[in-house]
N, CA, C and O of each residue as an XYZ file, in Angstrom:
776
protein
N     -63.481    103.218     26.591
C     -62.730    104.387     27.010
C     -63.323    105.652     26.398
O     -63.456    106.638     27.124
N     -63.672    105.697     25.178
C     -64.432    106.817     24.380
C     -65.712    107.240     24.745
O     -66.217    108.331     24.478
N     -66.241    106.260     25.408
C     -67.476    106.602     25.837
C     -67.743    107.076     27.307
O     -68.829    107.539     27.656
N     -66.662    106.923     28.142
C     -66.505    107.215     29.139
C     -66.158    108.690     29.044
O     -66.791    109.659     29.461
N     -65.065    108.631     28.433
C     -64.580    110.546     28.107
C     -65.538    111.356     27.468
O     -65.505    112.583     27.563
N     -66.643    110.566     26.630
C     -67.689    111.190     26.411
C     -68.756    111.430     27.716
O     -69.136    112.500     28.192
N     -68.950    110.646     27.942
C     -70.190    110.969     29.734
C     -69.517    112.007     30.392
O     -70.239    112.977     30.619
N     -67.655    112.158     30.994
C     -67.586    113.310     31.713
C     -67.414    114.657     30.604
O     -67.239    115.794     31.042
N     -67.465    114.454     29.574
C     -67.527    115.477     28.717
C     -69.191    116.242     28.780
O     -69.405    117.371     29.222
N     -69.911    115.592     28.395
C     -71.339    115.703     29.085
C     -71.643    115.984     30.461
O     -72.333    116.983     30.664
N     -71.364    115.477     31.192
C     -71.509    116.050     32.371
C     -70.963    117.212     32.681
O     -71.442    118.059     33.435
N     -69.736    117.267     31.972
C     -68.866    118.952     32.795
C     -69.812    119.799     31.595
O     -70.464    120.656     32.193
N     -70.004    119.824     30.589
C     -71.175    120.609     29.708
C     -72.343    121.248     30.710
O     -72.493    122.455     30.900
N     -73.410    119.826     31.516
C     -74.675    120.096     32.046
C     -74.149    120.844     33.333
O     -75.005    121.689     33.596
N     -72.960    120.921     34.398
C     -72.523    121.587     35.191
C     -72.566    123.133     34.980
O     -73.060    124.112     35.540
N     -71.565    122.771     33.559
C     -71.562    124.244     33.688
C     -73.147    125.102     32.941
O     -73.304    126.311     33.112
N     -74.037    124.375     32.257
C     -74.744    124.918     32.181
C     -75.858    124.857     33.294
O     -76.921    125.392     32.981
N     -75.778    124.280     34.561
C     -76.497    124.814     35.987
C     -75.950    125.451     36.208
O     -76.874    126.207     36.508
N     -74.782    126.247     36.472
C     -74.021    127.275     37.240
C     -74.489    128.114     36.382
O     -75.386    128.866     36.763
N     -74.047    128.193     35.131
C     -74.963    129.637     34.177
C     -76.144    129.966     34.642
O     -76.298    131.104     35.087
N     -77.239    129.019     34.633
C     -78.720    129.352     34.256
C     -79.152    129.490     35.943
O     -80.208    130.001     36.315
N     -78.110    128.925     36.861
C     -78.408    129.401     38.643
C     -77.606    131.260     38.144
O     -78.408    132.069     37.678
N     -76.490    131.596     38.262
C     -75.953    132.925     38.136
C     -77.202    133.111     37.290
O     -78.283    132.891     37.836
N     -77.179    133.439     36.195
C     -78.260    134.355     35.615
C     -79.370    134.554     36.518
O     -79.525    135.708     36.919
N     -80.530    133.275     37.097
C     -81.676    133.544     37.896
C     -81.422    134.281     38.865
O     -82.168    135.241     39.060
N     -80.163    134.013     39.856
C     -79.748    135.029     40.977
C     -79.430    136.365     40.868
O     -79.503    137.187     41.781
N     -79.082    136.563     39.754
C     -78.510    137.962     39.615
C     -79.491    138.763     39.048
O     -79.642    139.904     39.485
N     -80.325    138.255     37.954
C     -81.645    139.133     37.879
C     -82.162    139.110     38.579
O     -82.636    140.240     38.691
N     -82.768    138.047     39.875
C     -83.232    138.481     41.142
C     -82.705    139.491     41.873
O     -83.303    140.540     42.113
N     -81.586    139.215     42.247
C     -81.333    140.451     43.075
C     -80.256    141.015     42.717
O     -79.763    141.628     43.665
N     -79.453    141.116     41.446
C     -78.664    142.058     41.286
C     -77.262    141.457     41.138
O     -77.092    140.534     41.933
N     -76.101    141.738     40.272
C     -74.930    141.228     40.482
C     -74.245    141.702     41.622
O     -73.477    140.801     41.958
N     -74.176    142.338     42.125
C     -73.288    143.106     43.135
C     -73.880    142.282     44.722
O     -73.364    142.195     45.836
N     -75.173    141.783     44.152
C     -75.486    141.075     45.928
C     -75.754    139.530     45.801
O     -76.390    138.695     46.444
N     -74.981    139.539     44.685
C     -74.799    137.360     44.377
C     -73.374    137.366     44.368
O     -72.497    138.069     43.866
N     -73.447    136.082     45.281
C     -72.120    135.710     45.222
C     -71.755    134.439     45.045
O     -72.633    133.593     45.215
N     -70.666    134.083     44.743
C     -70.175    133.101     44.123
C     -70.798    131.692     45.045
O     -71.102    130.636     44.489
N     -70.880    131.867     46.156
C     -71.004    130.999     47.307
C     -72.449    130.170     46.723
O     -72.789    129.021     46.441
N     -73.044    131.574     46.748
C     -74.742    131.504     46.071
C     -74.949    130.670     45.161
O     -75.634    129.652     45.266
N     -74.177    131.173     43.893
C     -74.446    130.492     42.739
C     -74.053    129.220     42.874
O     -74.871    128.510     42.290
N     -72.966    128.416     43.493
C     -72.722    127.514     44.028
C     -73.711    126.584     44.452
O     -74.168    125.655     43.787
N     -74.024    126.932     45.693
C     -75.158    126.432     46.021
C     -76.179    126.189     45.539
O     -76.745    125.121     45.772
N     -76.816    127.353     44.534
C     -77.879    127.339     43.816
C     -77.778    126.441     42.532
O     -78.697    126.238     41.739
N     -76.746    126.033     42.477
C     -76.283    125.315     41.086
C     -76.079    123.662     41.573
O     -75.888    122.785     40.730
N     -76.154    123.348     43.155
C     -75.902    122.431     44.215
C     -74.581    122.043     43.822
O     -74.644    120.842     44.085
N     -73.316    122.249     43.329
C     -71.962    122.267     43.465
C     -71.492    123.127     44.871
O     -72.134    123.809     45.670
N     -70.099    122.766     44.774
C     -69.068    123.084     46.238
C     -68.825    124.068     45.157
O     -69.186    124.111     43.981
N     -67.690    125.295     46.338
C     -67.152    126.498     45.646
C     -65.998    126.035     44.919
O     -65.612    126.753     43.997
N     -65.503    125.186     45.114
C     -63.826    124.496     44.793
C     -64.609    124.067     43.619
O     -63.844    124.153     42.659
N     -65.905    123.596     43.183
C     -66.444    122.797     41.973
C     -66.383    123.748     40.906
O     -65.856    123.571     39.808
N     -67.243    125.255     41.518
C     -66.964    126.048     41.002
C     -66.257    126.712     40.456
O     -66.648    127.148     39.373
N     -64.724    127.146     41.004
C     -63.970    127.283     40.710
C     -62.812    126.104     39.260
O     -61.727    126.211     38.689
N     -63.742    125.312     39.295
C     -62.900    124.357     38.424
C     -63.520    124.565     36.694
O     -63.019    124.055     35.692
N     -65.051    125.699     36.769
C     -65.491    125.627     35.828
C     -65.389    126.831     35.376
O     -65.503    126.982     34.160
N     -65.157    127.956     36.202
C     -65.272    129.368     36.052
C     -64.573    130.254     36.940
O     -64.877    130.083     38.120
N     -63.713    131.163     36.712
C     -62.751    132.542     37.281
C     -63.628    132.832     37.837
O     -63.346    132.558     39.004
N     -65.328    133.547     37.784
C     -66.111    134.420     38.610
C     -67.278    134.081     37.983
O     -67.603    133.344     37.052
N     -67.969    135.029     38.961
C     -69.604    135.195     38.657
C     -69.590    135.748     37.185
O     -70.321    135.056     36.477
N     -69.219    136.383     36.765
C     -69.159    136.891     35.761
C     -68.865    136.159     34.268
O     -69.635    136.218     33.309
N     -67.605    135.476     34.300
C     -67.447    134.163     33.665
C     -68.815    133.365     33.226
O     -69.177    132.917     32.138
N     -69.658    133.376     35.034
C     -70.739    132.012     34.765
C     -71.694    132.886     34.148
O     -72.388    132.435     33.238
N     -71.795    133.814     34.439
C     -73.439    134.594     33.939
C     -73.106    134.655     32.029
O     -73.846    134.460     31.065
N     -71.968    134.941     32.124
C     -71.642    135.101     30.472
C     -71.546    133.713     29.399
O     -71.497    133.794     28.172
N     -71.535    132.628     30.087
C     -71.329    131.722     29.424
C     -72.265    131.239     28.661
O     -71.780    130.345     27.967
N     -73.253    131.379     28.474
C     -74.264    131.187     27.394
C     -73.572    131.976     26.263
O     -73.012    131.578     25.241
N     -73.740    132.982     26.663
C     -73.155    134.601     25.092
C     -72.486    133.461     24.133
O     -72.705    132.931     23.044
N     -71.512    133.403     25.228
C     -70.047    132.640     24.994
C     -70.327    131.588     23.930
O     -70.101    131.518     22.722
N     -70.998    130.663     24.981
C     -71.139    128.784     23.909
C     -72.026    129.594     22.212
O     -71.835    129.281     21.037
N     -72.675    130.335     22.623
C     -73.624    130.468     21.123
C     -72.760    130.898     20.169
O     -72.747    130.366     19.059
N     -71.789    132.100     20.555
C     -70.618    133.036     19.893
C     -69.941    131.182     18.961
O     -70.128    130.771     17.816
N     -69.386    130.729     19.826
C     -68.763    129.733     19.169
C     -69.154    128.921     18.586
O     -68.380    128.209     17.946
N     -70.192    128.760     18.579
C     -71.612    127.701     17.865
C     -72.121    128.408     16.663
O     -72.216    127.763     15.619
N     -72.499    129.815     16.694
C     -72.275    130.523     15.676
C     -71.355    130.438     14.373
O     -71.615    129.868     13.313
N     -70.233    131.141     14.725
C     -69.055    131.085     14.020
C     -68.806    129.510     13.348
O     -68.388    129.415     12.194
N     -69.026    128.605     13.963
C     -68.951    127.123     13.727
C     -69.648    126.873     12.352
O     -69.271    126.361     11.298
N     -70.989    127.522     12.846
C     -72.448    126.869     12.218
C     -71.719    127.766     10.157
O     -71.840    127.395      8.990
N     -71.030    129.006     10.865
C     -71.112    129.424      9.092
C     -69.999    129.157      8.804
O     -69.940    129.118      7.575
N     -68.840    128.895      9.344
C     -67.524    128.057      8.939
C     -68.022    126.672      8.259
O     -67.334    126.295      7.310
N     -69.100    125.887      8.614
C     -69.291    124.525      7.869
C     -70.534    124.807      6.921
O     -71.116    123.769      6.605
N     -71.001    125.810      6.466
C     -71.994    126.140      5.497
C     -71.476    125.826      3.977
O     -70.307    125.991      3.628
N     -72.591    125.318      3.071
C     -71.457    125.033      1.705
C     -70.982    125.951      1.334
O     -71.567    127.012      1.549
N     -69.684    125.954      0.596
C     -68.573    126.972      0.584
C     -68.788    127.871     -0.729
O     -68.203    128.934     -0.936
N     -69.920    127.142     -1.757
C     -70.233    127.908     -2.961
C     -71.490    128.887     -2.497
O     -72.086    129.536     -3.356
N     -71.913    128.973     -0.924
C     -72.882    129.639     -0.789
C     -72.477    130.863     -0.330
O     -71.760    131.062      0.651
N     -73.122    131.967     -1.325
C     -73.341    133.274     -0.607
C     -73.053    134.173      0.898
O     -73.848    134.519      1.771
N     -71.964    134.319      0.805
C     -71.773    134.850      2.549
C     -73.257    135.146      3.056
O     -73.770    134.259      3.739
N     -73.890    136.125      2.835
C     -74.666    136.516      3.172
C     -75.800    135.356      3.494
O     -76.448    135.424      4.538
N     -75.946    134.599      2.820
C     -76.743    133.315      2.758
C     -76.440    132.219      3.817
O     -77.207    131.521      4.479
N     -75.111    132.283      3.773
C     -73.989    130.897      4.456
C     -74.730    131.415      6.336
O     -75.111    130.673      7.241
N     -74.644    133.390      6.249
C     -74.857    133.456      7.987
C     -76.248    133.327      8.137
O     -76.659    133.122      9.280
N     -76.942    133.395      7.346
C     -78.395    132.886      7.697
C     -78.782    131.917      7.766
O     -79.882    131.741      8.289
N     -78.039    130.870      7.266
C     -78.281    129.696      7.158
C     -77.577    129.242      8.609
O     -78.166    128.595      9.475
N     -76.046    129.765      8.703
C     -76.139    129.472     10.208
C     -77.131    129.613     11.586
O     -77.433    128.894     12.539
N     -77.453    130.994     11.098
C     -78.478    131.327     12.057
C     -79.850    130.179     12.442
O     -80.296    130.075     13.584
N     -80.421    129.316     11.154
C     -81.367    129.010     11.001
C     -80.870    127.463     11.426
O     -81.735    126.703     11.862
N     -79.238    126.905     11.281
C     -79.227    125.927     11.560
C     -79.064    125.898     13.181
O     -79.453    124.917     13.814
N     -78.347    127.253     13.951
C     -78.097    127.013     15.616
C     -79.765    126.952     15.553
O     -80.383    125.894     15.663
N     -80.186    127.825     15.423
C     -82.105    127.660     16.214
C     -82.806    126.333     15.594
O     -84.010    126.138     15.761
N     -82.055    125.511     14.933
C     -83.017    124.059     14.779
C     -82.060    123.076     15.975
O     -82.663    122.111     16.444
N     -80.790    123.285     16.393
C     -80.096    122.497     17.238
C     -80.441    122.981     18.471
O     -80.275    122.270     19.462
N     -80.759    123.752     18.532
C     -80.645    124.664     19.937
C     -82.031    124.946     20.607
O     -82.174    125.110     21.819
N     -83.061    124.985     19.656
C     -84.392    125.296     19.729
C     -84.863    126.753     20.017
O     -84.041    127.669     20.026
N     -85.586    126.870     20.145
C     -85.980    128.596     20.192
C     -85.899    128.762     22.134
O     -86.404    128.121     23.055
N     -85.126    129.783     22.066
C     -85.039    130.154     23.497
C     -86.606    130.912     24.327
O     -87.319    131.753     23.778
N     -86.771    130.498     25.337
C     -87.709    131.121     26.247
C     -87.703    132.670     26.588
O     -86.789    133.270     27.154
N     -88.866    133.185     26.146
C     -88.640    134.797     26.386
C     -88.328    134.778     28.077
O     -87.464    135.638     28.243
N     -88.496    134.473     28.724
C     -88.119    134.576     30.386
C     -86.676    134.739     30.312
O     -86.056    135.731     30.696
N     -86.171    133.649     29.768
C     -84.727    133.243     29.792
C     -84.017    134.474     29.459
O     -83.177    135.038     30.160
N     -84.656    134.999     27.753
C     -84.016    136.394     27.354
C     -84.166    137.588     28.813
O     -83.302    138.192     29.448
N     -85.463    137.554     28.913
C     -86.092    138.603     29.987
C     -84.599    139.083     30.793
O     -83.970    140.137     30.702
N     -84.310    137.727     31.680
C     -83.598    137.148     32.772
C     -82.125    137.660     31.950
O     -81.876    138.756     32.455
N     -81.532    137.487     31.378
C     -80.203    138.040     30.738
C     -80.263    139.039     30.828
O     -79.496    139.691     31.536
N     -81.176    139.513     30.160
C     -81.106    141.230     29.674
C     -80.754    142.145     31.091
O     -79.798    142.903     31.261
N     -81.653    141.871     31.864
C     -81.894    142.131     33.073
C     -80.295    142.195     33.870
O     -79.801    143.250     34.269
N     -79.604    140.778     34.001
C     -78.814    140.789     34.965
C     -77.372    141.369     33.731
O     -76.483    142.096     34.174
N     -77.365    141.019     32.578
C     -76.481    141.886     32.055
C     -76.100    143.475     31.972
O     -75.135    143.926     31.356
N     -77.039    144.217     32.706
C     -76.841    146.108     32.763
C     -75.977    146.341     33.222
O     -75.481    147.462     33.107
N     -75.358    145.251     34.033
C     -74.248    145.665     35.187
C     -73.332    146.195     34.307
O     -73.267    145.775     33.152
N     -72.406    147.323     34.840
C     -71.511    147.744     34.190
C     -70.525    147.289     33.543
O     -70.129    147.783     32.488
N     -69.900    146.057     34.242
C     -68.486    145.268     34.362
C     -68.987    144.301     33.312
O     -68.048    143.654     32.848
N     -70.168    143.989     32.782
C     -70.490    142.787     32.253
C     -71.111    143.423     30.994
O     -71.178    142.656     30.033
N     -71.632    144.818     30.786
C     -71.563    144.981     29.916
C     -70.080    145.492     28.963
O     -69.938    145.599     27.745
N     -69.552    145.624     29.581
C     -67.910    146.000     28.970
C     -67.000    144.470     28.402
O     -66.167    144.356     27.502
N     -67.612    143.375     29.411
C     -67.355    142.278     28.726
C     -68.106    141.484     27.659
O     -67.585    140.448     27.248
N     -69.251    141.869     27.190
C     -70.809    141.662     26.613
C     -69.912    142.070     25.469
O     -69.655    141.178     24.661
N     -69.278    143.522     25.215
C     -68.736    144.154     23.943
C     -67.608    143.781     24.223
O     -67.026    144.787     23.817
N     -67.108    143.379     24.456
C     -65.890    142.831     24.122
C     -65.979    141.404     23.407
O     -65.127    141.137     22.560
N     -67.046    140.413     23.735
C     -67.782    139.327     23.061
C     -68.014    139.590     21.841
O     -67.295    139.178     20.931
N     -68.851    140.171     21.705
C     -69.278    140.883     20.489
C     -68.385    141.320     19.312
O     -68.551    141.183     18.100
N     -66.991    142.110     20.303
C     -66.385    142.492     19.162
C     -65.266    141.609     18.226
O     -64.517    141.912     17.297
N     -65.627    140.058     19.149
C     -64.851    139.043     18.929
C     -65.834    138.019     18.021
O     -65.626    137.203     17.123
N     -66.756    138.398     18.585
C     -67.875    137.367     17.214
C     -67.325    138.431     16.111
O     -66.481    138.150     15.260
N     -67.748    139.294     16.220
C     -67.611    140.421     14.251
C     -66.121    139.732     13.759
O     -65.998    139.096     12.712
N     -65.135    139.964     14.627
C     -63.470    139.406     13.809
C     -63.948    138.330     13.777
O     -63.396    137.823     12.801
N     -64.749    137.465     14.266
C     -64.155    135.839     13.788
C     -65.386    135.783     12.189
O     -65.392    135.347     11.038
N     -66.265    136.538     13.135
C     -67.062    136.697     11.692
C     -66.899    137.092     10.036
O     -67.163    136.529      8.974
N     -66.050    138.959     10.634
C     -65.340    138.902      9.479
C     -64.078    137.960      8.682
O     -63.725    138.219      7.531
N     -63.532    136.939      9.430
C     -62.150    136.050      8.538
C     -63.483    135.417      8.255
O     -64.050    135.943      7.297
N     -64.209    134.325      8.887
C     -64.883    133.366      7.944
C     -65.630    133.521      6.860
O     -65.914    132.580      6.118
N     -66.159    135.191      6.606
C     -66.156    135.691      5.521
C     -65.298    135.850      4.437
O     -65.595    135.699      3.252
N     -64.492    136.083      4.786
C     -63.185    136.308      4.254
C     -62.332    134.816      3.573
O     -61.750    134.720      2.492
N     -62.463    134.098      4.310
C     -62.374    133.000      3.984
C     -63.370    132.304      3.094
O     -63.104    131.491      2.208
N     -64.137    132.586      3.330
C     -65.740    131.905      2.213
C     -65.287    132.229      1.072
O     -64.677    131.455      0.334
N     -65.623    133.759      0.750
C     -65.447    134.445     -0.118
C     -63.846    134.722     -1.009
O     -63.760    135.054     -2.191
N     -62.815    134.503     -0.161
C     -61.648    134.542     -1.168
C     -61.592    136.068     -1.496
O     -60.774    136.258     -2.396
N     -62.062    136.976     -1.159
C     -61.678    138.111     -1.474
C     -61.015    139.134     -1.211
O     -61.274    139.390     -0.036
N     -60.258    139.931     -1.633
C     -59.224    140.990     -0.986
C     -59.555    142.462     -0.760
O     -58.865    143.455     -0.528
N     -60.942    142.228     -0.921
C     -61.488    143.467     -0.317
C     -61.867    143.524      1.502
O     -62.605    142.867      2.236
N     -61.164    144.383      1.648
C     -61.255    144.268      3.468
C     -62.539    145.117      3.727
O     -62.742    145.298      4.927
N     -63.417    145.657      2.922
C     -64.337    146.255      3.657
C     -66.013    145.916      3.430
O     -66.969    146.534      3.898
N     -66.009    144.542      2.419
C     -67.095    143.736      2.400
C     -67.269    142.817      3.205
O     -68.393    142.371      3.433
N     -66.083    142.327      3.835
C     -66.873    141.018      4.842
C     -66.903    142.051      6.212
O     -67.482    141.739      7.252
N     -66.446    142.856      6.086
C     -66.728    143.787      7.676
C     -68.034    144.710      7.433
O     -68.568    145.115      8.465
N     -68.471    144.999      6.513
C     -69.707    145.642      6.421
C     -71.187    144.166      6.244
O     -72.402    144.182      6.442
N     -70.397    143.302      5.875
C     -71.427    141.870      6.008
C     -71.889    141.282      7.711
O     -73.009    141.148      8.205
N     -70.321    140.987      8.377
C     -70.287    140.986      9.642
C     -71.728    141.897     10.371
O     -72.827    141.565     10.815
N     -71.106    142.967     10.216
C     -71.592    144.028     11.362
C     -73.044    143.956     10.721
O     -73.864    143.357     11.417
N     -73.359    144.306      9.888
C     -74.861    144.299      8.972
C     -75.652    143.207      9.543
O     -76.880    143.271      9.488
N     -74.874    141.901     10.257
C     -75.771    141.010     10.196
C     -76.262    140.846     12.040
O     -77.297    140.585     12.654
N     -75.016    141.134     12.337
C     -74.860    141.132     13.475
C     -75.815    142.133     14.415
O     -76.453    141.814     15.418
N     -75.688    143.756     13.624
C     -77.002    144.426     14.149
C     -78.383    144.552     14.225
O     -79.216    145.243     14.810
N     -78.314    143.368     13.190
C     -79.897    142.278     12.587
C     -80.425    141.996     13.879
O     -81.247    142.689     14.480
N     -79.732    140.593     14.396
C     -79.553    139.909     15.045
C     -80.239    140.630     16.698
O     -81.100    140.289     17.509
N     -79.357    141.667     16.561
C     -79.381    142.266     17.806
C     -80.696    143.127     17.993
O     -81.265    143.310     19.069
N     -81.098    143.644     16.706
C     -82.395    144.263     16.780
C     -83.780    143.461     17.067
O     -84.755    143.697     17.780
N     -83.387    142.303     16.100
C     -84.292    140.855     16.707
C     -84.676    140.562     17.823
O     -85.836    140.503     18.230
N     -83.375    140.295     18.562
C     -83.749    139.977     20.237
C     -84.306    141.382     20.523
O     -85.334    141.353     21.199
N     -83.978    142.303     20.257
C     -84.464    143.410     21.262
C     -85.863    143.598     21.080
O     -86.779    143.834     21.868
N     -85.802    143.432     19.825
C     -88.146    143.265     19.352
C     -88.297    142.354     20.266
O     -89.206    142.526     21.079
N     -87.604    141.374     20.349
C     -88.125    140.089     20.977
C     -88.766    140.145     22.463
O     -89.890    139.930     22.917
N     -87.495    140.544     23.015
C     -87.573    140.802     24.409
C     -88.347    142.256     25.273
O     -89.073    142.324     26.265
N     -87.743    143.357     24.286
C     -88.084    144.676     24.753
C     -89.757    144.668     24.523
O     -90.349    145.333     25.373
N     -90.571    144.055     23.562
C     -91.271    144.480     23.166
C     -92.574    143.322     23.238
O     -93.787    143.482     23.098
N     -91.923    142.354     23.461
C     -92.362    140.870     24.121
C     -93.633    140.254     22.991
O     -94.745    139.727     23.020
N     -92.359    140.847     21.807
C     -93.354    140.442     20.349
C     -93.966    138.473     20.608
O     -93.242    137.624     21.129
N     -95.178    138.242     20.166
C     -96.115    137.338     20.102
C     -95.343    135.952     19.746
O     -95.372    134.832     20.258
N     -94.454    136.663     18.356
C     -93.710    135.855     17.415
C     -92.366    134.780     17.859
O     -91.368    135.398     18.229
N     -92.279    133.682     17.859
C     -91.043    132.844     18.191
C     -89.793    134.009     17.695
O     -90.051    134.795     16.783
N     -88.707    134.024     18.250
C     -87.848    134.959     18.185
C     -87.180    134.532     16.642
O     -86.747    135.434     15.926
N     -87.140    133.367     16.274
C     -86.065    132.865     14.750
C     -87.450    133.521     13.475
O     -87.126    133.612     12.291
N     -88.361    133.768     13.755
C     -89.524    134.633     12.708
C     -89.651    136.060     12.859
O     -90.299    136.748     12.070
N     -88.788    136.700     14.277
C     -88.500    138.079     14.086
C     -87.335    138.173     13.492
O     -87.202    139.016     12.605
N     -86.173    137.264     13.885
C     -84.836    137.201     13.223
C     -84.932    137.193     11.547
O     -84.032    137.735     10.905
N     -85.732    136.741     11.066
C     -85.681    136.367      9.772
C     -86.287    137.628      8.725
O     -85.843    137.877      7.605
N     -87.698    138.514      9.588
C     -88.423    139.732      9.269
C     -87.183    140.494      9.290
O     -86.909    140.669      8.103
N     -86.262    141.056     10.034
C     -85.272    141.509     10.177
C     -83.986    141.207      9.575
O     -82.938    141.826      9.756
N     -84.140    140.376      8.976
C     -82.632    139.791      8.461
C     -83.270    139.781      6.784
O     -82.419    139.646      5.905
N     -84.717    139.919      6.356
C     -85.246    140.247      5.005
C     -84.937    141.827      4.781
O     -84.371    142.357      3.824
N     -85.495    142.434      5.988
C     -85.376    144.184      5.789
C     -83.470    144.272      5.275
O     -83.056    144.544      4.149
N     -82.590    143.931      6.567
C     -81.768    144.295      5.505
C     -80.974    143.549      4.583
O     -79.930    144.030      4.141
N     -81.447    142.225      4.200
C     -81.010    142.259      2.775
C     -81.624    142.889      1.388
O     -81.199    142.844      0.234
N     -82.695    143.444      1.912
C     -83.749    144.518      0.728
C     -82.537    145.618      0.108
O     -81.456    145.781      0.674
N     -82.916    146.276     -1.064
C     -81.750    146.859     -1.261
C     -82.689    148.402     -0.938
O     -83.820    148.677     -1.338
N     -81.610    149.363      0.051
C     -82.225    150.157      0.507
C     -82.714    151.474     -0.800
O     -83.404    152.440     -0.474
């Protein structure tokens, strides 16, 4: 019985990650506003009713990567040892998603970046975001035991704009380097003391 609930657990996983990685290819092809759900459907070889069982909209599917990492994230530094260094604990998360996960394909980034400009999706992009920093800041907060409210929110965000500067070398600039060796050049600068 366990292993059975495990296979459709797996399977509804690899579904929904064809419907993601079809929405993303379609929409950086030609745009969110001229993909439609029907599309991604198809392109994902599911029915629309299938679709609908995995995701509200196009939007939902194109975002769901952000999504699974956001929570894989937060995960990875919630189970870090608890005598370790906040600052240490999120790098170490960082370093443990990119050994589970493997280093992502600059195309793949390319392909996000691209179909994420849309307006509607970047308003939900920051709204993601501003939900990784809170979950970021309690598990800081929690690590650490401390009652200062404005160290795990200056840790959060500090690390988080790391992160973000990383991919953007990565992608914008279509640095040479596997993206977890720009993450890390970047995540040395700012733990340097300025």
């Amino acid at each position: 019985m366990e292993s059975t609930a495990g296979l459709r657990e797996r399977k509804k996983a690899e579904t929904r990650q064809a419907v993601h990685e079809a929405a993303l290819r379609l929409c950086a092809e030609h745009g969110l506003d001229n993909v439609t759900v029907e599309a991604i459907a198809d392109a994902a070889n599911i029915s629309r009713r299938t679709f609908s069982n995995y995701f509200a909209g196009k939007e939902d599917a194109l975002l769901y990567g952000d999504e699974q990492r956001i929570r894989l994230l937060v995960e990875r530094v919630r189970s870090r040892p608890p005598e370790e260094p906040a600052w240490q604990a999120l790098r170490g998360a960082v370093r443990d998603l990119y050994g589970e996960l493997g280093e992502p394909e600059v195309a793949w980034a390319v392909r996000a970046r691209l179909a994420k400009r849309h307006p509607a999706l970047l308003a939900r992009q920051l709204a993601n975001h501003a939900a990784l920093e809170r979950e970021l800041v309690q598990a800081i907060t929690d690590r650490d035991g401390t009652a200062d409210p404005v160290r795990p929110r200056v840790l959060a965000a500090g690390f988080l704009v790391a992160l973000r500067i990383a991919t953007h070398m990565w992608t914008d600039e279509q640095e040479p380097r596997p993206l977890h060796e720009v993450m890390k050049q970047v995540l040395d600068h700012m733990e340097a003391p300025f």
